[in-house]
C-alpha positions in Angstrom: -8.5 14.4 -3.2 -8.4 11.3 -2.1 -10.1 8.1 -4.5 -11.2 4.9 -2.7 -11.3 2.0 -4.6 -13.1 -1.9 -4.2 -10.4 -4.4 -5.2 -13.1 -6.9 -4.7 -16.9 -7.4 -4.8 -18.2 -7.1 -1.3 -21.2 -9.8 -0.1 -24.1 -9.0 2.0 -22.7 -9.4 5.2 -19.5 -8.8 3.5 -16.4 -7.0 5.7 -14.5 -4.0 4.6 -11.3 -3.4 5.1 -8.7 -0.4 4.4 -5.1 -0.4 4.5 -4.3 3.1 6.4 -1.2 2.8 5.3 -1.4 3.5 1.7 -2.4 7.4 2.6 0.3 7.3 5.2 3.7 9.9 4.8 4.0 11.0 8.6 7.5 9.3 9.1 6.7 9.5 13.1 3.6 7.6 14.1 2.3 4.2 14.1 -0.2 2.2 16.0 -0.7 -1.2 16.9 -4.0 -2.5 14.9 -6.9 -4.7 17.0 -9.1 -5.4 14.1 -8.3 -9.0 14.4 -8.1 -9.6 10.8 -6.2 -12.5 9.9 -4.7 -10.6 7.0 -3.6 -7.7 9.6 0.1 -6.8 9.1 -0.5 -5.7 13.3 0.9 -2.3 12.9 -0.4 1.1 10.9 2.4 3.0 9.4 3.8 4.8 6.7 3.6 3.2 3.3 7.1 3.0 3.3 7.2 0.8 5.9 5.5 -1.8 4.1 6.5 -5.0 2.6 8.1 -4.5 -1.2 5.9 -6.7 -2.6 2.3 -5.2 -0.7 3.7 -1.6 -2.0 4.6 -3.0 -6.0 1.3 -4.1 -5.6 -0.9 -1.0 -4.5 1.2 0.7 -6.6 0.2 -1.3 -10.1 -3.7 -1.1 -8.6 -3.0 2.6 -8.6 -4.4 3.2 -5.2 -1.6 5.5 -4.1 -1.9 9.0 -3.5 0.6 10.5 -5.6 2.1 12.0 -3.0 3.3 9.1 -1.7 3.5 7.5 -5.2 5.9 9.7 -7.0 8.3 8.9 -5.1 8.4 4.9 -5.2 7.4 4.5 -8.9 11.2 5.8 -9.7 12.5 3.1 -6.7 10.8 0.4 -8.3 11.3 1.5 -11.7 15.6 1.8 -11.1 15.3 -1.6 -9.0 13.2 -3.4 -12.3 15.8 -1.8 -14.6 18.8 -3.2 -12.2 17.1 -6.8 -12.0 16.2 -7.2 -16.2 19.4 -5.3 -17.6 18.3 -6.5 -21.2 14.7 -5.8 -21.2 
């Protein structure tokens, strides 16, 4: 099942946005975005194809299916270890 979440309160008038990518595992399809945002990465693919830092963060939020999530919870988790030996 797939949970949709508001990271921010929306305004009348307001815009909403969703980032495909986050419920994206196809590993063979991608499309070029015209929404004309200026936050628009341009180009819907897997979530592995996203910046580190946009996945570490939809990650934390918890917005990730877990089948997608599993998977780079351990990656980040082995890469945190690697980075803060002492922690």
């Amino acid at each position: 099942m797939l949970k949709e979440f508001l990271l921010l309160r929306i305004s009348i008038r307001g815009e909403i946005t969703f980032d495909y990518s986050t419920t994206m595992d196809e590993d063979d399809w991608g499309m070029d975005c015209q929404c004309g945002s200026k936050s628009c990465r341009g180009r819907i693919r897997d979530f592995k194809y996203l910046p580190p830092d946009i996945q570490k963060k939809y990650l934390d939020l918890g917005i990730v299916p877990e089948y997608i999530s599993k998977n780079f919870q351990k990656e980040f988790a082995v890469k945190e270890k690697l980075a803060h030996p002492h922690q």
